[in-house]
N, C-alpha and C positions, 0 to 999 in steps of 0.2 A: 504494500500500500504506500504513495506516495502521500507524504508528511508536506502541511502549507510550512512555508518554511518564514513568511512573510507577513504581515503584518502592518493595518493604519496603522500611522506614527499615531504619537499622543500629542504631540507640541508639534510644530515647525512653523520657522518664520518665513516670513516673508521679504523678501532681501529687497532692504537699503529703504526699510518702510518704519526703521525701530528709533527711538531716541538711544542714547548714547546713557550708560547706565553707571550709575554713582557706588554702587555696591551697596547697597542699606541692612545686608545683613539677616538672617536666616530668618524666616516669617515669624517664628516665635519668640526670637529675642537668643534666650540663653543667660546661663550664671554668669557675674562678672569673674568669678574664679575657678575655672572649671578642669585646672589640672593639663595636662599632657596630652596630643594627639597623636597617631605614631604614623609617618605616612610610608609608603614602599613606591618610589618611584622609580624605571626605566631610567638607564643611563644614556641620552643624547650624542654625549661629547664623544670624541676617541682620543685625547689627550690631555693631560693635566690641565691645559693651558682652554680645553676645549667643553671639559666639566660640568655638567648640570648642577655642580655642588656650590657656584655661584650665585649662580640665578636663587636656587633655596635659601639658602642662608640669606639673601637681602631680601625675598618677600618673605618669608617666614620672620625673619627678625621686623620687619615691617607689623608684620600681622599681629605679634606682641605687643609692640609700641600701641598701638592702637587697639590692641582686647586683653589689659595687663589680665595676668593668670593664669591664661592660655597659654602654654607654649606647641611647639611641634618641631618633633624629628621627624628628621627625614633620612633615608636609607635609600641609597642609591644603588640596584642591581641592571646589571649588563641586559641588555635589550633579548638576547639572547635566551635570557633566563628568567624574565621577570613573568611571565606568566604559570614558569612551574614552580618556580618560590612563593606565589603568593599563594598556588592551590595547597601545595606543601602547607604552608601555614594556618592556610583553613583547617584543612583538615587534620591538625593535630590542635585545633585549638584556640590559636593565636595570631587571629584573622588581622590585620593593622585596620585603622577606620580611616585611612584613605590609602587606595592605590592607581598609581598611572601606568597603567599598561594595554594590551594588544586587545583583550578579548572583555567579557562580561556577562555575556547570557545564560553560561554556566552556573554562573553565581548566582544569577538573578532566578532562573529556573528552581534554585532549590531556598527561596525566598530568604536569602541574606543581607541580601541588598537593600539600602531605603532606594526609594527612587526620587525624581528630580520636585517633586510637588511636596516632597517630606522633609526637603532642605531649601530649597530655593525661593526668592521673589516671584511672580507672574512673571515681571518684566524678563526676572534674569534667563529663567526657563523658555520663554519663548522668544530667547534670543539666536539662542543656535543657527545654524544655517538648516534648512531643511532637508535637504539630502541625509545629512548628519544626525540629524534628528529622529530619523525617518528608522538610518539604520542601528540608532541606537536603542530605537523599542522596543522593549520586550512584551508582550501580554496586555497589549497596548496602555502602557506607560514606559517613562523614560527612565533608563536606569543604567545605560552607557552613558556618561557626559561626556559627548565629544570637549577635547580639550585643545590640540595641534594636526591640520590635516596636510594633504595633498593630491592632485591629481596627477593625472599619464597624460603626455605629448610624443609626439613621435620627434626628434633630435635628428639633425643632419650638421655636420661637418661641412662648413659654406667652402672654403677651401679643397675638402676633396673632391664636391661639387662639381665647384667649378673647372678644378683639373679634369675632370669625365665628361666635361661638358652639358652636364644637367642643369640646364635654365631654370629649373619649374623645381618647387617642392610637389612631391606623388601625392595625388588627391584618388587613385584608386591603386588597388592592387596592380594592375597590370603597368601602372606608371613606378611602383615600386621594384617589381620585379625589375622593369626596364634601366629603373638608375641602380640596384644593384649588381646588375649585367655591366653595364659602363664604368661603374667605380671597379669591378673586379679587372676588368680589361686594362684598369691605369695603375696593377697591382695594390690594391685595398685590401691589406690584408680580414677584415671584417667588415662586407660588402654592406652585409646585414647583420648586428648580432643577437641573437636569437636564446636569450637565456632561460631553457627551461630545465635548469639544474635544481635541488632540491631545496638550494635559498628562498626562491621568492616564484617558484614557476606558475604560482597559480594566479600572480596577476599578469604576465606575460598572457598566458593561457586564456583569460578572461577579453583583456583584451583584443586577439586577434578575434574570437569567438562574438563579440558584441560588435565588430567592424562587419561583419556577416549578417546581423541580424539575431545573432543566440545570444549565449551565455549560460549561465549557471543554474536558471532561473527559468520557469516558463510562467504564463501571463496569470497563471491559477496562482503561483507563488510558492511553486513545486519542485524540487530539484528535475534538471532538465539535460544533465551531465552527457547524454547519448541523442541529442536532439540530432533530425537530420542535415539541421542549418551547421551545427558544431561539426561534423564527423566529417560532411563537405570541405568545410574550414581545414580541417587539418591533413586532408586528402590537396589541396591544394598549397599548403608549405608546404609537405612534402614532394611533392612533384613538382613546383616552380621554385622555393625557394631553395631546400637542403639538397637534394638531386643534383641539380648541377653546380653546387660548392657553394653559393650564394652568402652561407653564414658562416663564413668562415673554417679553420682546421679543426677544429675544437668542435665533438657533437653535440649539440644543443642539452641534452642531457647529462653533459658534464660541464656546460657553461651557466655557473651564477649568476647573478644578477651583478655583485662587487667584482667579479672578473668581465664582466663584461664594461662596467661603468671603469675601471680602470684603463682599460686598451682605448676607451674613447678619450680619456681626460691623456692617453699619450699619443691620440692624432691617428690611431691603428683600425676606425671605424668608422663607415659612412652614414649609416643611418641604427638608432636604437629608442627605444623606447625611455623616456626617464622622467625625472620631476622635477622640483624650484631647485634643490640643494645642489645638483649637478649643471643645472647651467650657470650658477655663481662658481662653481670650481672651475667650468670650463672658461668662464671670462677671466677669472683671476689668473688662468695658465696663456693669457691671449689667445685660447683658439674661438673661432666667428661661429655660433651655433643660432641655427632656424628652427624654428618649432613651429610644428603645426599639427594639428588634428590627425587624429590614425585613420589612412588610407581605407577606404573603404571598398568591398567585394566588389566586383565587376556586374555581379548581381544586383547589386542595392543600386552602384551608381554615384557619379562622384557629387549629387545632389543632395544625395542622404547623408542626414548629421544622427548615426548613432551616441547614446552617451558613450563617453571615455568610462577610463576605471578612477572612482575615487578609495582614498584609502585616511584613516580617523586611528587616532588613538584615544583611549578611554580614560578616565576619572571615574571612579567607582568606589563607594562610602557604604561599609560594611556594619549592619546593626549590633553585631556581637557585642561593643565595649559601652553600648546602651548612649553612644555623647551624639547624637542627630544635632542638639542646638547649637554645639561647636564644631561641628565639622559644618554644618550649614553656613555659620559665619567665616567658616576658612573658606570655603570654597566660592562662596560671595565676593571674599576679598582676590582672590585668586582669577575669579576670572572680570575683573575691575578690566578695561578697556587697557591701561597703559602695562600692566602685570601681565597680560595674555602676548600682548602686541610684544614684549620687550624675550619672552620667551619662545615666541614664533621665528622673529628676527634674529636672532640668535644660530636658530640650527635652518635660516633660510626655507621654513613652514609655512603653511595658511594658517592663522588664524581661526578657530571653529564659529566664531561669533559673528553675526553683523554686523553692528557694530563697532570693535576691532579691525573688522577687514575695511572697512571705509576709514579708520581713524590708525591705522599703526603705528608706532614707533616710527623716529625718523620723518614724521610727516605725509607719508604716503608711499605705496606699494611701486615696485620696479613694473618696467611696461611690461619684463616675462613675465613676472608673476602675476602679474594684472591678467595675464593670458590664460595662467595657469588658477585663476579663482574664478574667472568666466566657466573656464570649463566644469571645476566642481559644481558650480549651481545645479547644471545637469545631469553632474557624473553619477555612475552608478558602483554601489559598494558592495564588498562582499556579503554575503549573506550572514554578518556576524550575531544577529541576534536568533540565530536558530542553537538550538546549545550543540547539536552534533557539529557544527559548522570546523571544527577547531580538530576533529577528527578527518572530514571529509577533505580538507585544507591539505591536513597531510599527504592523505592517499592524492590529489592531484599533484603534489609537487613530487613524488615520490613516480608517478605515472605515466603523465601528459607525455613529459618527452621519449617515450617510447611507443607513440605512434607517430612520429615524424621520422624514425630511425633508417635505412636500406631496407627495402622490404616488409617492413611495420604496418601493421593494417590497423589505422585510426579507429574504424568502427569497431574491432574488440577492443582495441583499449577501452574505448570510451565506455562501450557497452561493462566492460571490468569493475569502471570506474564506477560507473554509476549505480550499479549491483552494490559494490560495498557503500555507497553513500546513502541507500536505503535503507540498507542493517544499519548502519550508524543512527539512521534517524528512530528507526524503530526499539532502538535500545533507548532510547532516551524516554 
């Protein structure tokens, strides 16, 4: 039996319609002395110098000065890790009462969670972007607080371009194929790169699939993993794109996402998929990059605007340690317009907020990223608020790239795929 996997939001806003929000503090107020919060958030930085343990310390020491009594630690674990240490910690007991990390419906599912109407203002709740909103309901309420986003562009190297003589960024597959034929011809060594390695394969995956017309998803709100729009899709990179070398030496299934975004930031690739944070590395190394919209099926037409993939990390306030009125004021304070905007800017992110994405830090959003928050308005996210999702996530990145392989016949994988993503749902 196919499980709705989807869900009306409870909140979403409507963008660039909201005032601009003062933080005023959990609806109920709260002790003036209310003891210790303990938060577990995702590490951002990848170097000393790069540290999310800045940013905490001056809004958390902020948020004391201003709620004397309250304090909060913060515990920074590696992105890597922060969603099996925080079930880890659930489950033995010692759940923290705020965490920033990947997931949330799991939690929310086995009602631990408060949710956004149990902490927050009207205002601040219906401030979210709706996309964001959308994919953070569970059970229709909100109980992922999107916190820091981004969306998918497709990335060209203007310089390799133009040495292959490709005038045009590819507005369909066949114009794609064609500037990766030309970029291979002027020796590129990654014509195309195609990372469906077990880092991040399931938003590569997502992607091509939604430039077709599919995705993950069908209109019922049913996992859709074996749709005949997808199995087409991936019968077509493999015969136009990997077939005749297109995505470089490296099989898609052994190319990650960070090996793939490194051969670009070294001039080694013509066209990839990517988001805001790599196109400020690639300006900062001087290389010229174009973004535009993922190329669409030859089917659809280069007329049709599929969404892109958006992708949300979560804030999530665990009821265990009984403190709703103080975590409600932290997170009030927390997502304050200049505290969101200053920690977006930072790791080169969207902003979750309306709000904030009209008012950033700095004054105003770069023209990419202006690009790249157009496009989330529309983007579409992963199915996170289904609680098998975090199961299914795996099995596609574990997957996908062995039906694009020599010989790989896409419709079993898929069909593979999607058999286990039914047991997933149905244990749940």
């Amino acid at each position: 039996m196919r499980r709705k996997i989807f869900g009306p939001a409870a909140t979403a806003a409507v963008l660039g319609l909201l005032p601009q929000l003062s933080g005023c503090g959990a609806p109920d107020g709260g002790a003036a002395d209310s003891g210790t919060l303990r938060m577990v958030a995702a590490e951002y930085g990848d170097t000393p110098a790069t540290s999310s343990k800045a940013y905490w310390d001056k809004v958390t020491g902020a948020f004391t000065d201003a709620n004397p009594g309250i304090k909060v630690e913060v515990r920074l674990v590696p992105w890597a890790d922060i969603d099996r240490e925080v079930s880890r910690m659930v489950k033995e007991g010692e759940a923290p009462d705020v965490a920033l990390m990947g997931s949330y419906s799991d939690f929310a599912a086995q009602g631990k969670l408060y949710s956004a109407e149990e902490l927050l203002s009207v205002g601040a709740e219906a401030n979210f972007l709706q996309p964001l909103a959308e994919a953070g309901t569970f059970d229709n309420r909100l109980y992922g607080l999107p916190f820091v986003a981004s969306s998918r562009l497709l990335f060209y190297n203007e310089a390799l371009f133009a040495k292959a003589g490709v005038k045009e960024a590819p507005k369909t597959w066949s114009d794609l194929k064609a500037a990766a034929k030309a970029l291979k011809d002027k020796g590129v060594k990654y014509p195309y790169a195609l990372p469906l390695g077990p880092e991040e394969a399931h938003a590569e995956a997502l992607i091509w699939e939604l430039s077709n017309g599919g995705g993950y998803a069908d209109g019922r709100g049913s996992y859709s993993l074996d749709s005949e729009k997808n199995i087409k899709t991936w019968q077509w990179v493999r015969d136009n794109l990997v077939a005749p070398g297109l995505v470089g030496p490296t099989a898609p299934s052994r190319t990650n996402r960070a090996d793939a975004f490194a051969a670009f930031l070294r001039g080694e690739v013509g066209m990839l998929n990517g988001y805001p944070s790599l196109a400020h590395e690639a300006a900062a190394k001087g290389i010229g990059v174009g973004t535009v919209a993922m190329p669409v099926s030859d089917t659809l037409g280069s007329g049709e605007s599929p969404p892109t993939v958006g992708v949300a990390d979560w804030m999530v306030a665990f009821r265990q340690n009984d403190k709703r009125a103080e975590i409600g004021r932290f997170l009030e304070f927390v997502y304050q317009d200049k505290n969101l905007s200053d920690f977006a800017g930072r790791y080169h992110l969207l902003p979750a907020t309306a709000s904030a994405a009209r008012t950033p830090a700095g004054g105003g959003l770069s023209r990419t990223d202006e690009d790249f928050l157009s496009a989330l308005r529309t983007a579409r996210l992963y199915p996170v608020n289904d609680p098998s999702w975090v199961t299914v996530s795996d099995t596609i990145k574990r997957t996908i790239g062995r039906a694009v392989e020599p010989g790989g016949d896409p419709k079993a994988v898929l069909e593979e795929m999607a058999h286990q993503a039914e047991e997933a749902a149905d244990r749940r």
